[in-house]
C-alpha positions as CSV (number, residue, x, y, z in Angstrom):
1,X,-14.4,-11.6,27.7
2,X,-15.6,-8.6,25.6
3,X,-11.9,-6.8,26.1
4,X,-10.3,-10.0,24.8
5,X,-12.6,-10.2,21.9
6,X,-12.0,-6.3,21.2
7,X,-8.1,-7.0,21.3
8,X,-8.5,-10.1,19.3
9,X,-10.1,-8.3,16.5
10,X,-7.7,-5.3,17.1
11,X,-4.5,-7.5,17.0
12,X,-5.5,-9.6,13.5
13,X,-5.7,-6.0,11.9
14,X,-2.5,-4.1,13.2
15,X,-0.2,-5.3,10.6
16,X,-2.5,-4.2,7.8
17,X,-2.0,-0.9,6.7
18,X,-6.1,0.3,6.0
19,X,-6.4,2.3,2.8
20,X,-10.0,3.5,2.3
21,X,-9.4,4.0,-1.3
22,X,-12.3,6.9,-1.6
23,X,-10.6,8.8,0.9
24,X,-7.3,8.2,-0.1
25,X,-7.7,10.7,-3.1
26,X,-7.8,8.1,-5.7
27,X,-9.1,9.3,-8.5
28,X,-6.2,8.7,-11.3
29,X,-5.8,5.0,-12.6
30,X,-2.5,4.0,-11.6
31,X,-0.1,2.4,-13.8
32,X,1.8,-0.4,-12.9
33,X,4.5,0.0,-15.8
34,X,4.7,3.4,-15.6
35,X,4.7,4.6,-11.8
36,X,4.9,1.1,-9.7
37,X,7.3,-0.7,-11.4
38,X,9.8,2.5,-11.7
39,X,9.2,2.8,-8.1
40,X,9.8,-0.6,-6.8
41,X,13.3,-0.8,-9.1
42,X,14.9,2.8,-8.1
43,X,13.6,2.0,-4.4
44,X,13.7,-1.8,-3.8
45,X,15.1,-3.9,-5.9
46,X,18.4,-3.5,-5.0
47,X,18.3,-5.8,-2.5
48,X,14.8,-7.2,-3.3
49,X,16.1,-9.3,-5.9
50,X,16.4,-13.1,-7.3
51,X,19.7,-14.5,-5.3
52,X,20.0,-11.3,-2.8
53,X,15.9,-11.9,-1.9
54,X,16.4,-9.2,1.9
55,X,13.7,-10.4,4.1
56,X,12.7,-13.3,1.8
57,X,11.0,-11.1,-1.3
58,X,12.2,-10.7,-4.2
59,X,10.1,-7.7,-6.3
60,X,11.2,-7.7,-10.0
61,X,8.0,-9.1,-11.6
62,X,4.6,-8.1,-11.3
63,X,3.5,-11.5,-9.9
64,X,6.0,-10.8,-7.0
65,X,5.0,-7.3,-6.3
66,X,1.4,-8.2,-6.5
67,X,1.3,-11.3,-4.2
68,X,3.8,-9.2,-1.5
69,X,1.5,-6.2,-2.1
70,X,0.6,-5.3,2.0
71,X,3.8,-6.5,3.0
72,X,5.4,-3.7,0.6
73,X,3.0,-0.9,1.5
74,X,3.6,-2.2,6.0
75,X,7.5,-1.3,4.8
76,X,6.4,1.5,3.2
77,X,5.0,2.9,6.2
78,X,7.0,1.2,8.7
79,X,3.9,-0.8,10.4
80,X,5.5,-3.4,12.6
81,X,8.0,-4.1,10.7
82,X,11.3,-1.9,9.7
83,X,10.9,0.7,7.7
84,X,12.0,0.7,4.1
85,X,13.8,0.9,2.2
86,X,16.5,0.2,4.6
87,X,19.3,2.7,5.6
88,X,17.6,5.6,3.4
89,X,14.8,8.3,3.7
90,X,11.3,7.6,3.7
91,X,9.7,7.0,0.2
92,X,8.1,10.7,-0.7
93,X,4.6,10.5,0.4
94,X,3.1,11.0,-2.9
95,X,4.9,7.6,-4.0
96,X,3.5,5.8,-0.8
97,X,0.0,6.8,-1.9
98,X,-0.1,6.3,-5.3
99,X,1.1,2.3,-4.2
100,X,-1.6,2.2,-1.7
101,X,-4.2,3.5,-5.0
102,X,-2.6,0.8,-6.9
103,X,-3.6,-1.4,-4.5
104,X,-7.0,-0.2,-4.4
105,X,-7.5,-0.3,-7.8
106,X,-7.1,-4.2,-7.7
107,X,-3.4,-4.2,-8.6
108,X,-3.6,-4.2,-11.8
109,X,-1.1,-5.5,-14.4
110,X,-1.3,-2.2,-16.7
């Protein structure tokens, strides 16, 4: 019974990407306008879009890239689901954390 508790607990975590925001280096307040957003349109919002919505997202406002937060940093790091974007080259890692600080920071609308 204790095994199936352990991968019980295991399995409701393994599609969250854990970002221990401390040791993830962020210090810097990240700016939605000026590093997420830009991000999110040169990397995603091609097909991430109203009326072409891949995968059922569509990321051109805030509220969108806020409420689909994990699912866009799980893609990001290609945690059981495909990586993204699609077809390309990982995001630089440098963009990847400063989403997961955004994150941390309480996604805020800055």
């Amino acid at each position: 019974m204790l095994t199936l508790g352990v991968l019980t607990l295991n399995s409701c975590n393994k599609d969250k990407v854990p970002v221990d925001c401390t040791a993830a280096g962020c210090t810097d307040t990240i700016s939605f306008a000026n590093q997420i957003l830009p991000m999110i349109q040169n990397n995603c919002v091609g097909c991430h879009q109203p009326g072409n919505a891949s995968g059922g997202y569509s990321l051109s406002t805030y509220s969108e890239i806020s409420a689909n937060a994990d699912a866009i940093l799980n893609s990001l790091y290609g945690t059981s689901v495909a990586l993204m974007p699609q077809g390309g080259p990982a995001l630089a890692d440098t963009l990847i954390q400063q989403f997961s600080c955004w994150k941390c920071q309480g996604k805020l609308d800055n």
